[in-house]
C-alpha positions in Angstrom: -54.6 0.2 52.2 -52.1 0.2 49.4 -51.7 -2.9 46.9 -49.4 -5.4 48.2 -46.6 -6.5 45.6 -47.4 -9.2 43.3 -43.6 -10.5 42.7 -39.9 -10.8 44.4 -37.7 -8.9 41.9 -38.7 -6.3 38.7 -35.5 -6.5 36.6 -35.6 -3.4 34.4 -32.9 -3.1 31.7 -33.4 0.6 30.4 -30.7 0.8 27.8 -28.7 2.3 26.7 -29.5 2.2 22.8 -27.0 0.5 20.7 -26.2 -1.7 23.2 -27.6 -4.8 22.2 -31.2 -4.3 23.1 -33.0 -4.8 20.9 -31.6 -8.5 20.8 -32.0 -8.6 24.1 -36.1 -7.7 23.5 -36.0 -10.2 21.1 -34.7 -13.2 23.5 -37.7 -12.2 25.8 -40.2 -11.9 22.9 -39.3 -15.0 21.5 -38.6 -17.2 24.8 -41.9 -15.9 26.8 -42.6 -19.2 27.1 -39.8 -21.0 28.2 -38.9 -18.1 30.5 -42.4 -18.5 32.2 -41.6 -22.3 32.8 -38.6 -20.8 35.1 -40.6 -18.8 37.2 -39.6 -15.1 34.5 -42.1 -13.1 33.7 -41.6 -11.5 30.2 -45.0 -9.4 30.2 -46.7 -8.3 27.1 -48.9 -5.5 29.0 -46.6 -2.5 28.3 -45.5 -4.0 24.7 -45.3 -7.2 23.1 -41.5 -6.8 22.3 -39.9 -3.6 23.7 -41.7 -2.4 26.4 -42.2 1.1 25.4 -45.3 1.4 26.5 -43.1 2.6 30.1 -41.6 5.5 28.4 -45.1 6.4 27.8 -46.5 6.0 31.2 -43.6 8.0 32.8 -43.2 11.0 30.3 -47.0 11.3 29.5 -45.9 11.4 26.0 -43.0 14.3 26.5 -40.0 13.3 24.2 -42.2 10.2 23.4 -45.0 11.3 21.0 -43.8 8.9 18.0 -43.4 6.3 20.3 -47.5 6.8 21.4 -48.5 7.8 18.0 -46.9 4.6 17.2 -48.6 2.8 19.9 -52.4 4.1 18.6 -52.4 7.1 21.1 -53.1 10.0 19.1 -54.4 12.9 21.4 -53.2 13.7 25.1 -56.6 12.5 26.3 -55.5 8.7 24.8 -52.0 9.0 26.6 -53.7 9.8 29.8 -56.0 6.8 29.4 -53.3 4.6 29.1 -51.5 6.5 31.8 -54.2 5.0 33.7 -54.6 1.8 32.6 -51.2 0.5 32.4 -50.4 -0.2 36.2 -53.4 -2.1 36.6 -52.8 -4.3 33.2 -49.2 -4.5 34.3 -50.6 -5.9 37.6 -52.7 -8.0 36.5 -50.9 -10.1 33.8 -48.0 -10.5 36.9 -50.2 -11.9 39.0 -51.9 -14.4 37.0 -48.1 -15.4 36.1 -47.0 -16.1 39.3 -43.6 -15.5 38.7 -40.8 -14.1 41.3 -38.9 -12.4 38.6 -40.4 -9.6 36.0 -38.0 -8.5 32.9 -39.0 -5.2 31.7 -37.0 -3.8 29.0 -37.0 -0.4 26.9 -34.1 1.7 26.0 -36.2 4.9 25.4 -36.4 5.4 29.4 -32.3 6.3 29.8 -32.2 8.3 26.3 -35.8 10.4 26.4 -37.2 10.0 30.0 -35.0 12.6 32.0 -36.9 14.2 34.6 -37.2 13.5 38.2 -41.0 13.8 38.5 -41.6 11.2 35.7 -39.1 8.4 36.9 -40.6 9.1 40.5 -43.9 8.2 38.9 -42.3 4.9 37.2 -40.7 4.0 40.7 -44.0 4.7 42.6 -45.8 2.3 40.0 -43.4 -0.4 40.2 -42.6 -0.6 43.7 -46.1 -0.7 44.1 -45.2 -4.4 41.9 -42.4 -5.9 43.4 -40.9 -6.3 46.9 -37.5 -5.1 44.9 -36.6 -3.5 41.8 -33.1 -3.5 40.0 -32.2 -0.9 37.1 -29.3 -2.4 34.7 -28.3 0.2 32.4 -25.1 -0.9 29.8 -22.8 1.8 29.2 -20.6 2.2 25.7 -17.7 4.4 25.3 -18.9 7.1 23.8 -16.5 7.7 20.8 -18.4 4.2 20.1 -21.6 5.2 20.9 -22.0 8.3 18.5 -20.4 6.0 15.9 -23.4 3.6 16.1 -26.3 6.4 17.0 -25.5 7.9 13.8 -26.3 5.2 11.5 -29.2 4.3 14.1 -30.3 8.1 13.7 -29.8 8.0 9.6 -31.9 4.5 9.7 -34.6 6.2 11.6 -35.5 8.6 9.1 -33.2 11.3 8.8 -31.4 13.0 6.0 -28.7 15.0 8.0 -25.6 13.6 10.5 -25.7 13.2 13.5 -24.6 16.0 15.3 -20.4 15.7 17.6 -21.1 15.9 21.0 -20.7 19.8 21.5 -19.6 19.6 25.9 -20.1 17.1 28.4 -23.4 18.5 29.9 -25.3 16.2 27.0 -27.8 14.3 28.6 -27.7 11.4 26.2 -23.9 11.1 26.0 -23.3 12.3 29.6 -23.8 9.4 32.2 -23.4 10.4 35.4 -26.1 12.8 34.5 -28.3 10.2 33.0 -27.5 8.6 36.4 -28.2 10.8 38.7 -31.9 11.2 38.2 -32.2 7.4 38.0 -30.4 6.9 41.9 -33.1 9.8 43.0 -35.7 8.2 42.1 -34.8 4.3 42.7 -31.8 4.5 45.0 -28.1 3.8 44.3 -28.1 0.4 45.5 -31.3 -0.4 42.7 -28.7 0.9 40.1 -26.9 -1.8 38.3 -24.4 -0.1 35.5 -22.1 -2.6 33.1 -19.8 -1.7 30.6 -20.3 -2.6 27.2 -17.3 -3.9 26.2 -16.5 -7.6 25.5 -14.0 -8.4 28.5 -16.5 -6.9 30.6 -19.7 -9.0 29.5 -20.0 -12.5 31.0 -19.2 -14.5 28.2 -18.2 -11.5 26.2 -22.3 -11.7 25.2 -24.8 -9.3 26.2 -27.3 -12.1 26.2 -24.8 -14.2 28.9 -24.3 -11.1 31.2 -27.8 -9.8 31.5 -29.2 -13.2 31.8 -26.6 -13.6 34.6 -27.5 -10.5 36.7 -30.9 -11.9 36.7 -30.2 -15.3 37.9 -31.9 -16.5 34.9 -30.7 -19.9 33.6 -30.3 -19.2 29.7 -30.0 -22.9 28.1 -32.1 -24.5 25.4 -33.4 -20.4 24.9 -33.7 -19.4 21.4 -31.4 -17.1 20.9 -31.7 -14.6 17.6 -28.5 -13.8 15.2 -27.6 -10.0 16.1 -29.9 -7.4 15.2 -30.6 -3.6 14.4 -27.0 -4.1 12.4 -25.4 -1.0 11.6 -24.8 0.3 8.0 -21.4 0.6 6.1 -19.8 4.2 5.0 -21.6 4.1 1.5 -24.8 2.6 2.2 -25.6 5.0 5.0 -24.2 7.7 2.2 -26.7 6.3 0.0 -29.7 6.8 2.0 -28.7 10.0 2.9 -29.0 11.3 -0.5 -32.0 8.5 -1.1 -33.9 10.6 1.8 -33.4 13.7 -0.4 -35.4 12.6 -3.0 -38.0 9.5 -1.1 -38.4 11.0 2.8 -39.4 8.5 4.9 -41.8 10.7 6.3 -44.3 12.8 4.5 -47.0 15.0 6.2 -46.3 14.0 9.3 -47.2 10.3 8.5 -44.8 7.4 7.0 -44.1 7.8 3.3 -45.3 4.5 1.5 -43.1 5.3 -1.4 -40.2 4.8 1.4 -41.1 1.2 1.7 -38.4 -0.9 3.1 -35.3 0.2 1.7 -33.2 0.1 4.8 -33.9 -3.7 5.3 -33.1 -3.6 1.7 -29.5 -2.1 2.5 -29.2 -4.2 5.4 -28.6 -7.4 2.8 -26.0 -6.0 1.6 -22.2 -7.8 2.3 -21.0 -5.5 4.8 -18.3 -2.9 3.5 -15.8 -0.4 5.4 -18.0 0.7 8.4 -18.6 5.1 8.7 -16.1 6.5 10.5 -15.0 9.9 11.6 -11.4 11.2 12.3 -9.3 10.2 14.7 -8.9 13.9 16.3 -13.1 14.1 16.7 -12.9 10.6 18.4 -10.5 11.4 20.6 -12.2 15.0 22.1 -15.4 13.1 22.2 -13.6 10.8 24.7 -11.6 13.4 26.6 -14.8 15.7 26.9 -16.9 12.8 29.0 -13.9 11.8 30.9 -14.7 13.6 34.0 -18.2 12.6 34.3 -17.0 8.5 33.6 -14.7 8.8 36.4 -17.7 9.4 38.8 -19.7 6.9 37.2 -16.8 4.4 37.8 -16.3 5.4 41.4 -20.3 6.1 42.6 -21.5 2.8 40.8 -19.1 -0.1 40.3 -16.6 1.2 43.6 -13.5 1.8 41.0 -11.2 4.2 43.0 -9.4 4.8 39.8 -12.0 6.1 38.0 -11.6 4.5 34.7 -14.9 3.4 34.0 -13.8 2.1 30.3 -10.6 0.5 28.4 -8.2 2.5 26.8 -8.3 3.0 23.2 -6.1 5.1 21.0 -7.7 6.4 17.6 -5.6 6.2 14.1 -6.4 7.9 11.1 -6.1 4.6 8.4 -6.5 6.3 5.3 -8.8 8.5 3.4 -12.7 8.0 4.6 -14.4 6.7 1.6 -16.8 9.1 -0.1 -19.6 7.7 -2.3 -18.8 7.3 -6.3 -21.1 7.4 -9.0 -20.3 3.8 -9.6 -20.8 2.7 -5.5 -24.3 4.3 -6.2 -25.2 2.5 -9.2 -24.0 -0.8 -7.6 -26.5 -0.1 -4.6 -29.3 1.2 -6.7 -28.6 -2.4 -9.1 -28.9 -4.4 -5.4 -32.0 -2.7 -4.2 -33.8 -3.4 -8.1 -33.1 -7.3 -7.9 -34.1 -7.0 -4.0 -37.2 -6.2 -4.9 -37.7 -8.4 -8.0 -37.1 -11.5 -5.4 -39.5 -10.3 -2.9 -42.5 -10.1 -6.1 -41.4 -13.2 -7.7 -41.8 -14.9 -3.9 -45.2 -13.2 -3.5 -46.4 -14.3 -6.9 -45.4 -18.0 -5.6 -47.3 -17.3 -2.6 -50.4 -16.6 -4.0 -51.2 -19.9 -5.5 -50.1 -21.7 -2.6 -52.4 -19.4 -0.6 -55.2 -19.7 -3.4 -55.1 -23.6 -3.3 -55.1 -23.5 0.5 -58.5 -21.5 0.5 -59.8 -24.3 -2.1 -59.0 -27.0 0.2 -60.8 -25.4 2.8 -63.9 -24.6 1.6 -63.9 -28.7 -0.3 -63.1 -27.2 -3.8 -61.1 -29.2 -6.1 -58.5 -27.4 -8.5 -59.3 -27.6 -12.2 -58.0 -30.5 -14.4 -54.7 -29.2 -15.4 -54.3 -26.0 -13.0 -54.6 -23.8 -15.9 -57.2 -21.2 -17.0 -60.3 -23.0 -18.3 
């Protein structure tokens, strides 16, 4: 006899990237608490904050390697163990919860889990879970959303651009696509798409909408500043060249000399954002046309087929190119970044030192200098 479900509703947000999620995985993270109290389940068993741990499970590591590499699975054989251990863990911390709803969230499953065998396998495992499970997916423009991948993609480790959408059979620019293998293997009516665009989100907030399709109530939650922010024009121009010289990786492991430059850039006052011109922006949008218009009529019943708002693309003026003197003014901003970050760990470490004394009864020396 199969296992009978363990909760009401499994609420899995799937992406897309760039849309807020890792905000989102943050609100969960840091409200597991407060959303248990209410009856939400925020489980730690496939991840403590983005639940990639699910990309795993379904792709066996295909398109995913980083992601297990990163998660301590090294070898096929671990990736099969956890294959194996994850519905059971993911089971288990449910039922001990007791709670009717269950928020899973990970972006990587629209962008790199793409076959209809592996989300069969994710669908068998979770309706094995829940009497009912709901897919939201958020949907940007995508003009807007290969603006934002490619300072995600040059953050990620990169040294090249991001490649233009070439045609509209793309799998991760191409929607209806994406879609398709998601309704075969849930069902259309589990598939729950919303367009991210302010006058679209409940509140204009990401935070306010998805909280809403869950029936989640969403005051007194901690709720983080935005995250994962995007670079400007010359900072991302910057690391490009940076990368040339410091990759982030280096024999196939994480280059310690790379440290943590990006959060480094990220302090920066935001300058003129990267953009492209108007003519690329504007092919990008007429190529997925066709496939949005059967997005918009399957999934949110829009006979017109316009799944987002119109926007016409200007040129405004020359796209700034990275001077000698922009580079020097970075390369001054990441020397003092660092110089604040030792001068706080040298403050730390008598703090830390006098703690340890206290705790083992010692007293500090008469005058706290050296004897």
């Amino acid at each position: 006899m199969p296992d009978q479900p363990v909760t009401q509703t499994i609420y899995l947000h799937i992406g897309t990237q760039k849309t807020g999620t890792t905000t989102l995985q943050q609100v969960g993270k840091r409200n597991r608490e407060v959303l248990a109290s209410r009856g939400v389940l925020y489980p730690a068993a496939p991840g403590d904050i983005n639940h990639t741990g699910l990309a795993i499970y379904a792709s066996g590591g295909q398109r995913c390697l980083d992601l297990a590499n990163e998660a301590g699975l090294l070898n096929q054989a671990d990736i099969a163990a956890y294959q194996a251990a994850l519905p059971g863990r993911l089971r288990a911390e449910i039922a001990a919860s007791g709670a009717q709803k269950v928020w899973l969230s990970n972006e990587h499953l629209s962008s790199r889990v793409r076959d209809l065998p592996q989300l069969a396998q994710l669908a068998a495992m979770l309706r094995g879970l829940a009497h009912e499970v709901k897919i939201i997916i958020y949907l940007r423009h995508q003009p807007e959303y290969y603006l934002s991948t490619y300072s995600m993609v040059i953050k990620a480790g990169s040294d090249k651009a991001t490649r233009v959408p070439a045609s509209e059979r793309e799998y991760y620019y191409n929607y209806d696509k994406m879609l398709n293998v998601w309704a075969a293997a849930f069902g259309d009516e589990s598939i729950v798409v919303r367009v991210f665009e302010r006058a679209s989100l409940k509140g204009g907030d990401v935070v306010d909408d998805i909280f809403a399709l869950m029936g989640i109530d969403r005051a007194g939650l901690a709720i983080p500043d935005s995250l994962n922010p995007s670079l400007d024009a010359r900072s991302l121009q910057f690391l490009q060249s940076f990368r040339k010289h410091v990759p982030r990786y280096r024999d196939g492991a994480l280059n310690p000399e790379h440290g943590d430059v990006v959060k480094a850039l990220e302090a920066l006052p935001p300058g003129p954002k990267y953009r492209v011109p108007a003519a690329v922006m504007q092919r990008i949008a007429e190529m997925f046309a066709p496939s949005n218009a059967r997005v918009a009529r399957r999934y949110l019943q829009r006979e017109d087929g316009k799944l987002f708002a119109d926007v016409v693309y200007r040129d405004d003026g020359d796209i700034a190119e990275l001077s000698v003197d922009d580079a020097v003014d970075i390369a001054a901003h990441l020397w003092r970044w660092k110089h604040r970050q030792i001068a706080d760990l040298r403050q730390a470490r008598p703090r830390a030192g006098r703690r340890a004394d206290d705790a083992h009864g010692h007293e500090a020396p008469a005058g706290g200098g050296d004897s």
